[in-house]
C-alpha positions as CSV (number, residue, x, y, z in Angstrom):
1,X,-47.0,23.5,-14.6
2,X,-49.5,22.7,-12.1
3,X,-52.4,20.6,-13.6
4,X,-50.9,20.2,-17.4
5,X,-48.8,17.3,-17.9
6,X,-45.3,18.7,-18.5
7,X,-43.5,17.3,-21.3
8,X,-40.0,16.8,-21.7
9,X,-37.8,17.1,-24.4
10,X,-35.8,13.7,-24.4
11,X,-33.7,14.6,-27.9
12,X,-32.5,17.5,-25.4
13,X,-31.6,14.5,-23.0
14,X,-29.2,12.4,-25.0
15,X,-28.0,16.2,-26.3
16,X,-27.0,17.1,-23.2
17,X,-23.2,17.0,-23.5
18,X,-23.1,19.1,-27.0
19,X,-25.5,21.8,-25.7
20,X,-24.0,22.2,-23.1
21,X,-20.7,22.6,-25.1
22,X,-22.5,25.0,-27.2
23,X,-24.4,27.4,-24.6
24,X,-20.4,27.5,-23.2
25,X,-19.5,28.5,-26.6
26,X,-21.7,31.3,-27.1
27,X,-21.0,32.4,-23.4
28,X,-17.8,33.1,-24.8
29,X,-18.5,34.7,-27.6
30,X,-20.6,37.3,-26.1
31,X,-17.6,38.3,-24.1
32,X,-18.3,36.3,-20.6
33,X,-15.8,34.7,-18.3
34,X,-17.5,31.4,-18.6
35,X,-15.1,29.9,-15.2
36,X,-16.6,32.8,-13.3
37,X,-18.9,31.0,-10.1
38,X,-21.7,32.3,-11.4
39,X,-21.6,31.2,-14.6
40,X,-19.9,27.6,-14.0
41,X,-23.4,25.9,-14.3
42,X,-25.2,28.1,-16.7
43,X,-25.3,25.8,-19.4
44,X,-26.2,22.7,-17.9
45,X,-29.1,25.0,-16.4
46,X,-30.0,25.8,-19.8
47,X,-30.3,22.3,-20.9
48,X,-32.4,21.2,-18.3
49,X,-34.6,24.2,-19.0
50,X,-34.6,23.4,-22.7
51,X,-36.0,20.0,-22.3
52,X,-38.9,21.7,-20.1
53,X,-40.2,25.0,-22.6
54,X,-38.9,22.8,-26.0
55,X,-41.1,19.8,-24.7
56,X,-43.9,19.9,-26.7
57,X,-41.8,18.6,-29.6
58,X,-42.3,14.9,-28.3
59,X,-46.0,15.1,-28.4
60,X,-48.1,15.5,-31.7
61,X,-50.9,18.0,-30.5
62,X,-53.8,15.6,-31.6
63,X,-53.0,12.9,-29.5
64,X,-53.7,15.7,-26.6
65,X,-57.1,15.7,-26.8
66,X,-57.2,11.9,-26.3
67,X,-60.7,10.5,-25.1
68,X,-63.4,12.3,-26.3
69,X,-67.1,11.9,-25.1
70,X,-70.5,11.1,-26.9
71,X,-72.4,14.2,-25.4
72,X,-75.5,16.0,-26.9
73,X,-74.8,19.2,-25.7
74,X,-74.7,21.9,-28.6
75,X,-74.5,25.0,-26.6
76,X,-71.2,27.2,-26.5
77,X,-68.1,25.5,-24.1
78,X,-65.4,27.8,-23.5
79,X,-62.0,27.6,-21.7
80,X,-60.6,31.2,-20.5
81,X,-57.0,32.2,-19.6
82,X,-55.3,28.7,-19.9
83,X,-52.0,30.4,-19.3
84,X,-48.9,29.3,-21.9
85,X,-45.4,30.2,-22.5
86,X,-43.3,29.8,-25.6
87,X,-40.6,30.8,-27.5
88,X,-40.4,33.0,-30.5
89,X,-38.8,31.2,-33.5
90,X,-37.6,34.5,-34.7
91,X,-35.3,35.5,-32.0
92,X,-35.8,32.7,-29.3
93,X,-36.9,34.9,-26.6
94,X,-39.8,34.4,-25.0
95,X,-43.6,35.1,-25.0
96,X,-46.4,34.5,-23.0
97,X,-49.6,34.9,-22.0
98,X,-53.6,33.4,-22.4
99,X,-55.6,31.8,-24.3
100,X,-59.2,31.3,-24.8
101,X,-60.8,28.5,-26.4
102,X,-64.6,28.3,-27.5
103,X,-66.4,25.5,-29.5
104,X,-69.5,24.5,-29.9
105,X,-69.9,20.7,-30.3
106,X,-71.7,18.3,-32.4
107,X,-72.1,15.3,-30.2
108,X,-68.6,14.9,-29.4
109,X,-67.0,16.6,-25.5
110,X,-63.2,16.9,-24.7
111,X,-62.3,16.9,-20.9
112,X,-61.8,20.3,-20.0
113,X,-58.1,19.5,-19.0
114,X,-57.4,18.2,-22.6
115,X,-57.9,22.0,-23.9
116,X,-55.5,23.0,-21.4
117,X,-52.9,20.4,-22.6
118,X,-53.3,21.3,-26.2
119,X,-52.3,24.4,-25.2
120,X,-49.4,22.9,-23.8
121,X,-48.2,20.7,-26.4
122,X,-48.9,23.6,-29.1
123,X,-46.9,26.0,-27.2
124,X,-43.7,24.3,-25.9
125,X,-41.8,24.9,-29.4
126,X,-40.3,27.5,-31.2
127,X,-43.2,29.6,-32.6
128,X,-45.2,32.3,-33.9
129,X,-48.4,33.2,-31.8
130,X,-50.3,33.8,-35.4
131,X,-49.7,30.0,-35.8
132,X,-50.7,28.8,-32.3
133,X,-54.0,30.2,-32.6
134,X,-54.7,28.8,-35.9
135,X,-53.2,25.3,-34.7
136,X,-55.1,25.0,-31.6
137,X,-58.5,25.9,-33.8
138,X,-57.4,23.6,-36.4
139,X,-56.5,20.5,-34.2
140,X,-59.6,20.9,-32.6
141,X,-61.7,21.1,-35.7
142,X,-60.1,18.7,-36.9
143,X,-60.5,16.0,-33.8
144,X,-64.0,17.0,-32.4
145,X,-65.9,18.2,-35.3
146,X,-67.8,20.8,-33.9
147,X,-69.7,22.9,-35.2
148,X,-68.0,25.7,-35.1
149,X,-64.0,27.2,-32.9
150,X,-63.2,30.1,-32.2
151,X,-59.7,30.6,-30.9
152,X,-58.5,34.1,-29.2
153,X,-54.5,34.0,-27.8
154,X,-52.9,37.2,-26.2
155,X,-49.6,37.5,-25.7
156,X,-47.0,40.2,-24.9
157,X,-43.5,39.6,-27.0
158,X,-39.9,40.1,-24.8
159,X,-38.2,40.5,-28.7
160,X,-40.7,43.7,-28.5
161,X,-40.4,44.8,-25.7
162,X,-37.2,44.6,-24.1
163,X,-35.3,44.6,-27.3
164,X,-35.9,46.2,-31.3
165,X,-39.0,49.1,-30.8
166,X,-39.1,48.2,-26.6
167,X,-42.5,48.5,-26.6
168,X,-43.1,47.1,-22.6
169,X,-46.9,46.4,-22.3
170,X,-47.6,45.9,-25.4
171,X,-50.0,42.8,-26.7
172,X,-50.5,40.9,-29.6
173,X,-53.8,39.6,-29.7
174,X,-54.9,36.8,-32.7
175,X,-58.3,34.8,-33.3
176,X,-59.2,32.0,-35.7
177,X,-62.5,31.5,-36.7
178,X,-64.1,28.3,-38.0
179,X,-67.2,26.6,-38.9
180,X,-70.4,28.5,-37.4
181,X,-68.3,31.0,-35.7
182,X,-67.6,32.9,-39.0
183,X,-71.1,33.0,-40.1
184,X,-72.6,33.6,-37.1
185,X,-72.2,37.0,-35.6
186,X,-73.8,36.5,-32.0
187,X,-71.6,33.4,-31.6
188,X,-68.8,35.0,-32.1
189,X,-69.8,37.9,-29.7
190,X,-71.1,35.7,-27.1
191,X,-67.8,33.7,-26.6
192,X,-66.2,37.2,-27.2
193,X,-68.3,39.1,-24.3
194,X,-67.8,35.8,-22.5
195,X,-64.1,35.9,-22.1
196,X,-63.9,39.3,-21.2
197,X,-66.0,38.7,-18.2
């Protein structure tokens, strides 16, 4: 991804050999002709793929944020559509779509990027969205102490619509709320009315 470090999944790496042996397996299994051209490279294709969307399992999502900044600004900072991409632990298909990330700080700044990275690291793993927005809301809490995160991810679920209730279109949309933000009703609509714009 252009801008966010990528990450890869090195267990994947010295894996390679009994993945691929397994994605063979199951090609067979589902009925396919796996010496057919087009299929001949389909699993080492998947394991290079799987080292890319499964790499945020060699970061830990605190680290992201890395350097942070003595700054005395205590008005609202918000990053908007930071685009992800992840898998769904239930059915390992995948999902995707934006988040947006608010906070208001208490002396301590992020760089921009790092938010963006969080994302990233949160993301690139089997998971639920209902968890990656009350990760990304927690990790920040829990490294800047701001005063107050709010967290809203969208995402639109291929297990829902292109298999199960095939619902194409659809969204899922989750928040998590902490410090200030839940007490604080024109916060929360601020950063709301803020990432609709």
């Amino acid at each position: 991804m252009s801008g966010v470090k990528d990450y890869v999944n090195t267990r994947v790496e010295s894996n390679r050999e009994q993945i691929e042996h397994h994605v063979r397996e199951i090609l067979k299994l589902i009925g396919e002709d796996v010496e057919r051209e087009g299929l001949l490279e389909t699993p080492a294709r998947v394991t290079r793929m799987y080292e890319e969307i499964f790499g945020g399992y060699e970061v830990d999502p605190r680290d992201v944020l890395g350097v942070t900044f003595d700054e005395n600004h205590e008005e609202l900072v918000i990053v908007k559509d930071i685009v992800y991409y992840s898998q769904c632990e239930h059915h390992m298909a995948p999902f995707f779509g934006k988040a947006h990330i608010g906070y208001i700080p208490s002396g301590k700044i992020a760089g921009l990027s790092k938010l963006a990275r969080l994302v990233e690291a949160v993301t690139r793993r089997l998971q639920v969205q209902e968890r990656i927005t009350s990760q990304i809301a927690d990790i920040i809490d829990e490294v800047l102490k701001p005063q107050g995160v709010m967290v809203v991810v969208e995402g639109e679920h291929l297990c829902m619509c292109a298999r199960g209730v095939k619902k194409p279109g659809s969204k899922t949309v989750t928040s998590a709320v902490r410090g200030t933000f839940r007490s604080d009703a024109a916060s929360r609509a601020e950063f709301l009315s803020l990432i609709k714009e």
